[in-house]
C-alpha positions as CSV (number, residue, x, y, z in Angstrom):
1,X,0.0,0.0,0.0
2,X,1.2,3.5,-0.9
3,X,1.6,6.4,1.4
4,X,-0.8,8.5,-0.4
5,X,-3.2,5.5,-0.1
6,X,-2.8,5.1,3.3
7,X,-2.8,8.8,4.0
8,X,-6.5,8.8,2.5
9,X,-7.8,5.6,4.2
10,X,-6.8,7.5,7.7
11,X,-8.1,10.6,6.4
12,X,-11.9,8.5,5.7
13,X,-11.7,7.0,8.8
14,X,-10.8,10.4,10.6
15,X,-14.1,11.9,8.9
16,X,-16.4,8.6,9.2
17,X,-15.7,8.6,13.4
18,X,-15.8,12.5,13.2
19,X,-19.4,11.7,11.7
20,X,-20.1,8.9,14.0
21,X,-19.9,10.9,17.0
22,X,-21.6,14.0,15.6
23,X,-25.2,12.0,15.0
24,X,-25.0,10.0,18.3
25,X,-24.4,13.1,19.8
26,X,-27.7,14.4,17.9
27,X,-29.7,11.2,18.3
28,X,-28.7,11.5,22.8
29,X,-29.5,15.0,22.3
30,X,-33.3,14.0,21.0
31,X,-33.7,11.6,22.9
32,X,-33.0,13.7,26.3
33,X,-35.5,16.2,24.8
34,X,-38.0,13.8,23.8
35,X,-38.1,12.5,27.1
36,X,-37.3,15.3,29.5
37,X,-40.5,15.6,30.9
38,X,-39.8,11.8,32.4
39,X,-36.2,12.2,33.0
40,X,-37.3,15.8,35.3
41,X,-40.1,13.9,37.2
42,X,-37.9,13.4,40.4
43,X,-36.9,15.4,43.6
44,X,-33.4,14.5,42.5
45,X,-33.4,15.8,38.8
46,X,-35.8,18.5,39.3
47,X,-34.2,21.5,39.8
48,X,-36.3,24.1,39.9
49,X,-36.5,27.1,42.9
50,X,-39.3,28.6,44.8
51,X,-40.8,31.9,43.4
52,X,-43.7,34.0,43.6
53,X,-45.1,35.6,40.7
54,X,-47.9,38.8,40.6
55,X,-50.8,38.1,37.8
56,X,-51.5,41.5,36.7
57,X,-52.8,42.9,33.4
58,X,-50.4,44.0,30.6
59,X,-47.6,42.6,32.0
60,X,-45.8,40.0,29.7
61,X,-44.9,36.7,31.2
62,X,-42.2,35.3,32.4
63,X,-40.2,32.7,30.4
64,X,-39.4,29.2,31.8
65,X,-34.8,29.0,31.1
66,X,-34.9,33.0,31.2
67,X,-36.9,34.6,34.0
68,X,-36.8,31.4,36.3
69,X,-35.5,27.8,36.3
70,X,-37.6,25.1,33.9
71,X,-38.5,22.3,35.6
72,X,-41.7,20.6,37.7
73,X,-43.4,22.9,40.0
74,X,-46.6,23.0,42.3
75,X,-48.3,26.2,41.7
76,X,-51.0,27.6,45.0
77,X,-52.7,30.8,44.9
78,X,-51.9,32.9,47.5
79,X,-54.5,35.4,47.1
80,X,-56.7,36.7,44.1
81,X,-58.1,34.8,41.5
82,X,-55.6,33.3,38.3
83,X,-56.3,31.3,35.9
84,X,-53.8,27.7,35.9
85,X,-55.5,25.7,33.6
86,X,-58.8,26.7,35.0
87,X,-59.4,28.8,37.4
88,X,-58.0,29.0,41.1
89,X,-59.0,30.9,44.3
90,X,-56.9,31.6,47.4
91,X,-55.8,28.5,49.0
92,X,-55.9,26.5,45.8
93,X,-52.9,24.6,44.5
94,X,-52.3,22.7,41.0
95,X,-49.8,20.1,41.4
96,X,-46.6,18.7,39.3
97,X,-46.9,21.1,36.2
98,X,-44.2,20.9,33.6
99,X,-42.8,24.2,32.3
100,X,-40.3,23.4,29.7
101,X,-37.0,26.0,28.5
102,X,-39.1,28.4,26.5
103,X,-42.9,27.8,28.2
104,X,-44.0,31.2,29.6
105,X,-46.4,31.2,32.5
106,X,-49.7,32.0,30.6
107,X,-52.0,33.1,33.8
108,X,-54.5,35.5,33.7
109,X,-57.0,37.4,36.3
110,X,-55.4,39.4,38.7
111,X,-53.7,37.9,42.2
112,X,-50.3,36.0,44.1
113,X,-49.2,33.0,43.1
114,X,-45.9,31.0,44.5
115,X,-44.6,28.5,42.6
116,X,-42.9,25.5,44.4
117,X,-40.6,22.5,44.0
118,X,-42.6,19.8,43.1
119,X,-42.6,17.2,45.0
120,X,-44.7,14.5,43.1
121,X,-46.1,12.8,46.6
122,X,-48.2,9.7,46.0
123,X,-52.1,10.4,46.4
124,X,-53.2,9.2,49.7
125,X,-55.4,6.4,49.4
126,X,-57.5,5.0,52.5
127,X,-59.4,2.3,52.2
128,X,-59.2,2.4,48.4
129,X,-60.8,6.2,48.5
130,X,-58.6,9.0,48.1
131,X,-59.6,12.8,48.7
132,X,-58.4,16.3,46.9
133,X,-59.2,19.4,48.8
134,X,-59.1,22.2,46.9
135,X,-56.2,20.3,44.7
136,X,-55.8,19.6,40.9
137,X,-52.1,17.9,39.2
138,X,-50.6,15.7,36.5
139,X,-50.4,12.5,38.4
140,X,-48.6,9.7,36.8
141,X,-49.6,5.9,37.1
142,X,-47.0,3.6,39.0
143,X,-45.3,6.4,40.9
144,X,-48.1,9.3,41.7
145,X,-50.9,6.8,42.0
146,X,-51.9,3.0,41.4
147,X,-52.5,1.5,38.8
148,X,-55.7,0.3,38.4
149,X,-59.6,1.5,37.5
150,X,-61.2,4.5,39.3
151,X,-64.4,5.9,39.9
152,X,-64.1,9.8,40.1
153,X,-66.6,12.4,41.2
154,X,-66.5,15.9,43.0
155,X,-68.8,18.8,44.9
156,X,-68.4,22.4,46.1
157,X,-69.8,24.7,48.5
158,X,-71.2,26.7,45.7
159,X,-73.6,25.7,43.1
160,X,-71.2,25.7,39.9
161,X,-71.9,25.9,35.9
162,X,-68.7,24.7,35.3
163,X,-66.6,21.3,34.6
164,X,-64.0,19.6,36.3
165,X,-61.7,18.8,33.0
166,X,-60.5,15.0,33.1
167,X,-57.9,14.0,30.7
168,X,-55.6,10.8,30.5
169,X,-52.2,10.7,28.3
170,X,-50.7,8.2,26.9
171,X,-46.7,9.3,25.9
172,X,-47.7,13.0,23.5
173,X,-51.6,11.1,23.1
174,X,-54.5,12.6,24.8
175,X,-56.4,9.1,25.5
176,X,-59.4,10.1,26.9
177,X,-60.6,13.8,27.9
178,X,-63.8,14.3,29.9
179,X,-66.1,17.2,31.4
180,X,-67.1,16.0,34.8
181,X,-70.1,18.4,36.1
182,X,-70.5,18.6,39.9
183,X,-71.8,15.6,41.7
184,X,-71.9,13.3,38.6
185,X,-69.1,10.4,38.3
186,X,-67.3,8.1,35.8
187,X,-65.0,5.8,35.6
188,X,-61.6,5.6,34.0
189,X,-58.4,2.9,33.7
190,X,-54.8,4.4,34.0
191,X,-52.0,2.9,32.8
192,X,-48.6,2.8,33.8
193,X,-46.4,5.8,32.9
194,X,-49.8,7.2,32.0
195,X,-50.7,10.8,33.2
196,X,-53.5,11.8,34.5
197,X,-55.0,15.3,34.7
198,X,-57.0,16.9,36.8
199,X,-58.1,20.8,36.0
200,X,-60.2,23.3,37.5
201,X,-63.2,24.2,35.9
202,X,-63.0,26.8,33.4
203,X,-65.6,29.2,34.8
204,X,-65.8,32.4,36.7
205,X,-66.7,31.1,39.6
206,X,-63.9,30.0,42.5
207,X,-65.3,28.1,45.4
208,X,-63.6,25.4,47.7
209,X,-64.5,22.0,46.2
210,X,-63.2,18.4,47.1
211,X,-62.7,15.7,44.7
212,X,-63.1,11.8,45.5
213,X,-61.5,8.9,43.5
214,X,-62.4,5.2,45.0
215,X,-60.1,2.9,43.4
216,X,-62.5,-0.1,41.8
C-alpha cells in the first residue's frame, strides 16, 4: 500500500468517526428532549427554585430557562383569582406542572401566586378512596398513584356551571378527555407511565371543592 493510499484511508476514517460521534451526539440530544418531561419527574433531577409571581394585566410573562429555572413545580394561589389551567382561588394549588426551556407562564386574572418545587407525593389512598381538597395535578400511574380502575366524582360549597376537566395521556396522546359536572361520576383505567390530569373548571366562579377517587 502507498503512502498516499494510506494517507487517505486514515483521512476517511478520521471523517467517518468525526461523523459517527456527531449523530449519536444528535440522536442522545433528542432523545433527552423527547423524554425530558420523564427524566425531570424526580426530587433528584428536578431543579427548579421557589418563586412568587404577581398576575397582573399587561404585564408580559415570564419565560421558563430565562426569568426562572424550567422544571416541575406545584403552583397555589396565595390570594386573588388566576387562571392555571382553570381557574383558582386563594388557597388552591395545581400540582406537578411541567414548564419546559421556553414555556412562559400564561396566567390570567389578577392575584399571588408561588410557585414551588414539586414534590410528586403519592395520592393518599385510604381504604381504596382518596380525597383532593381544593387540589388539581398531573399524576402519573405507577409512581403518583396506582395502577388500576377509578371511579371519580367531586362537589363544592357553591352551586357551579362549570366542569372539572379529566384527561388521561398516553406518551404526547390525549387518550381520553372528559367534562365531569358537579356531583356526577365516571370511571376511567390508568395505565402505567400514563398521566393523568385533573383541571379546574374553566368558569368564573372559585369556590372550595373536594374531589373523590375510590379505586374499583
Amino acid at each position: 500500500m502507498s503512502q498516499q493510499t494510506r494517507k487517505t484511508r486514515y483521512l476517511f476514517i478520521g471523517i467517518f468517526s468525526i461523523l459517527c460521534v456527531i449523530l449519536i451526539g444528535v440522536l442522545i440530544h433528542k432523545y433527552r428532549v423527547a423524554h425530558s418531561d420523564i427524566r425531570l419527574r424526580s426530587t433528584r433531577t428536578n431543579t427548579t427554585k421557589i418563586f412568587r409571581y404577581s398576575v397582573q394585566k399587561n404585564v408580559s410573562a415570564d419565560q421558563a430557562g430565562k426569568d426562572f429555572q424550567p422544571g416541575y413545580y406545584d403552583v397555589a394561589v396565595k390570594s386573588g383569582r388566576v387562571y392555571v389551567n382553570g381557574f383558582l382561588g386563594s388557597g388552591q394549588t395545581f400540582q406537578n406542572v411541567l414548564y419546559a426551556s421556553g414555556n412562559h407562564l400564561n396566567f390570567t386574572g389578577h392575584g399571588e401566586t408561588k410557585l414551588a418545587p414539586a414534590r410528586f407525593k403519592a395520592i393518599q389512598f385510604n381504604s381504596g378512596r382518596a380525597i383532593l381538597t381544593n387540589t388539581f395535578g398531573n399524576y402519573m400511574g405507577g409512581r403518583e398513584m396506582p395502577v388500576g380502575s377509578y371511579q371519580i366524582t367531586w362537589s363544592s360549597q357553591r352551586q357551579s356551571q362549570g366542569s372539572l376537566v379529566i384527561s388521561i395521556q398516553s406518551g404526547a396522546k390525549v387518550r381520553r378527555s372528559i367534562d365531569l359536572s358537579a356531583n356526577k361520576s365516571i370511571t376511567f383505567k390508568l395505565n402505567e407511565t400514563e398521566i393523568l390530569s385533573i383541571n379546574p373548571p374553566v368558569t368564573s366562579v372559585v369556590a372550595p371543592l373536594q374531589i373523590v377517587m375510590t379505586k374499583k
